[in-house]
C-alpha positions in Angstrom: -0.2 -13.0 25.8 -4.0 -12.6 25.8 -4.9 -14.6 22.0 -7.3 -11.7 20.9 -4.5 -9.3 21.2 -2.2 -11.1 18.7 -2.0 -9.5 15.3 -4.1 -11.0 12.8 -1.5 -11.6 9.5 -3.2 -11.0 6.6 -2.0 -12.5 3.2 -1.5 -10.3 0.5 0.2 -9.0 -3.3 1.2 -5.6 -3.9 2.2 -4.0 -6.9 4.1 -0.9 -7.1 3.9 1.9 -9.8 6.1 4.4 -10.0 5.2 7.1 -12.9 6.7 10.4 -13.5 4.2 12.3 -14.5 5.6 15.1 -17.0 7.1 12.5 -19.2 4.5 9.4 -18.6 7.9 7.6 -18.4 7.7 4.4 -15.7 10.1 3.2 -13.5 11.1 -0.2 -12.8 11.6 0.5 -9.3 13.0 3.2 -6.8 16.5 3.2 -7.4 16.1 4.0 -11.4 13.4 7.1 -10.1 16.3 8.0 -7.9 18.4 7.8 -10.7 16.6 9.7 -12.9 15.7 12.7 -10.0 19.5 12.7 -8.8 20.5 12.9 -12.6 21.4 16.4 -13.4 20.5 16.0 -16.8 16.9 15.6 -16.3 14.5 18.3 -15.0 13.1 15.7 -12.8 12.1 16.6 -9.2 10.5 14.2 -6.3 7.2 16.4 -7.2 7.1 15.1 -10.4 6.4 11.3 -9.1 3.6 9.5 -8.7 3.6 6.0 -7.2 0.4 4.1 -6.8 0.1 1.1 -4.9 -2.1 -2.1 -5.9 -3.2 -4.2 -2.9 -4.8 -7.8 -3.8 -6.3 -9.3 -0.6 -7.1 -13.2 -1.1 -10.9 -14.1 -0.4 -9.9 -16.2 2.7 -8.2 -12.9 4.1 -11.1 -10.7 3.1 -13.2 -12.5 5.1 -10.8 -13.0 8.1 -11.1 -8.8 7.5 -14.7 -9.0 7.7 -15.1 -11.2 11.0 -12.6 -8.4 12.7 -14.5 -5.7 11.2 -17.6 -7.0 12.6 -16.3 -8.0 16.0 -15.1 -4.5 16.3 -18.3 -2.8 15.7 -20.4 -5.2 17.4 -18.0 -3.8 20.4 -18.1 -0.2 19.6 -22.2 -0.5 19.9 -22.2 -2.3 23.0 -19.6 0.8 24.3 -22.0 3.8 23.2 
């Protein structure tokens, strides 16, 4: 396999936040949001979720990022 077609592997942390925005209650994780929405004692519905999602990139992969980013448009000029 031609090396510049390998995928790059990034290094990353994400955090997950799962909120349900009528009561401002937050979720540990999926299955207790599932528990509450599937529970017919609640008035919870899927529409009433709001999960966000935190992405931390380390500076060593930011700036493995940066050299594709810059490779890439350094090709897309020489295309045009």
């Amino acid at each position: 396999m031609d090396k510049t077609k390998e995928p790059t592997v990034i290094h990353c942390t994400t955090t997950t936040t799962i909120v349900n925005t009528k009561t401002g209650k937050t979720y540990k994780d999926e299955q207790e949001r599932d528990a509450d929405v599937n529970d017919p004692n609640t008035g919870t519905t899927m529409e009433h979720i709001k999960q966000d999602v935190l992405v931390e990139v380390s500076p060593k992969s930011l700036e493995v990022l940066q050299r594709i980013w810059k490779a890439q448009n350094k090709d897309d000029k020489s295309k045009a």
